[in-house]
C-alpha angles and dihedrals in degrees: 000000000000082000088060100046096045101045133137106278132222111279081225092068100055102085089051085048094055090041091059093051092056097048089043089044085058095039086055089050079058110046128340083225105057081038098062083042085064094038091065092043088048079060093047096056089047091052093050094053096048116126106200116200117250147203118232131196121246128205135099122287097016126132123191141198106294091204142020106262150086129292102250099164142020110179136154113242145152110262104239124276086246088057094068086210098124133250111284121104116254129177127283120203111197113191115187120222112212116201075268108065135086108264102191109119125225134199114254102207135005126257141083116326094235097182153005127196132175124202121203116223160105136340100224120138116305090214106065120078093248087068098076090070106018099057135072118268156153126232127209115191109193120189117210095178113293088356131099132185129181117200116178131195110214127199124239151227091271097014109104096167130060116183122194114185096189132087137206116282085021114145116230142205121219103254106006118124128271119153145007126220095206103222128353111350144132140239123208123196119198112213133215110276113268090022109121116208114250091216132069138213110296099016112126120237130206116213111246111011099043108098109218101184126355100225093197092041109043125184137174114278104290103243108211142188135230117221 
């Protein structure tokens, strides 16, 4: 836990962080009061941005949890026309991301990044099904062989910023970083067709080291039960 909370943060979140001490440092010449107010929130921002370090699995055909959050939909669609990725429905897998998570973004499953593709959009909830085509968003599609996967960050009700630190052509390692969705947001990932997700609605994931689908030892999707 205190790993977690302390961890490296984002180089992308320093200057926020910085932002929020000097509002907090002129609050303070104010009142203590309103001070200690911007100091927490000083914490916050640096919690936000944190990028804890993770252990991924490593072994042929997994793919794991592209983001921190918690499974909100599962659903079967058609990947979009602008995926190339045919017209059979495949699984989606969509994991919301809360102010508290960690909102660094990993890469699922190793290959060449074929493609990137940013859509322009809406800020509605991230965590209702409409988001997945009204918000705006940026698609990956990585190819392992034969295999292709599409994972998306989606922008939220308060985000306003996606980063994505990868290119076309680049070539790409299961579990190492790649983006940052900046406040609330989600992350889809659009399976292989006939792999069936190993998660279900409402289980947290950990970006990273969760496995999401074995994709050399396929089942049926894992029903599960809240205590």
């Amino acid at each position: 836990m205190i790993k977690n909370v302390y961890a490296p943060i984002h180089k992308d979140g320093w200057k926020f962080v910085g932002i929020f001490a000097v509002i907090a440092t002129i609050l303070y010449c104010v009142s203590p009061f309103l001070g200690f107010f911007g100091f927490t929130l000083t914490c916050w921002c640096y919690y936000f941005f944190r990028s804890p370090k993770r252990t991924t699995p490593l072994r042929d055909g997994l793919i794991t949890s592209p983001a921190d959050g918690t499974v909100c939909l599962i659903q079967k669609v058609k990947a979009p026309a602008e995926y190339e990725m045919g017209n059979e429905e495949r699984t989606r897998v969509s994991i919301f991301l809360n102010v508290f998570d960690v909102h660094v973004q990993r890469i699922p499953l190793a290959g060449k990044v074929k493609k990137i593709i940013y859509h322009s959009g809406k800020f509605i909830n991230a965590s209702l099904d409409k988001a997945s085509d009204d918000n705006e968003r940026q698609t990956v599609i990585v190819q392992n062989g034969d295999t292709e996967i599409a994972f998306t960050q989606i922008a939220g009700l308060i985000a306003r910023r996606i980063r994505c630190d990868i290119k076309e052509g680049q070539d790409v390692k299961i579990g190492e970083l790649y983006g940052l969705i900046r406040f609330g947001s989600r992350v889809d990932i659009y399976l292989p067709q006939n792999v069936s997700p190993l998660v279900s609605i409402g289980q947290r994931m950990i970006g990273g080291e969760t496995v999401i689908a074995d994709l050399i030892a396929p089942t049926e999707q894992r029903r599960s039960i809240t205590h």
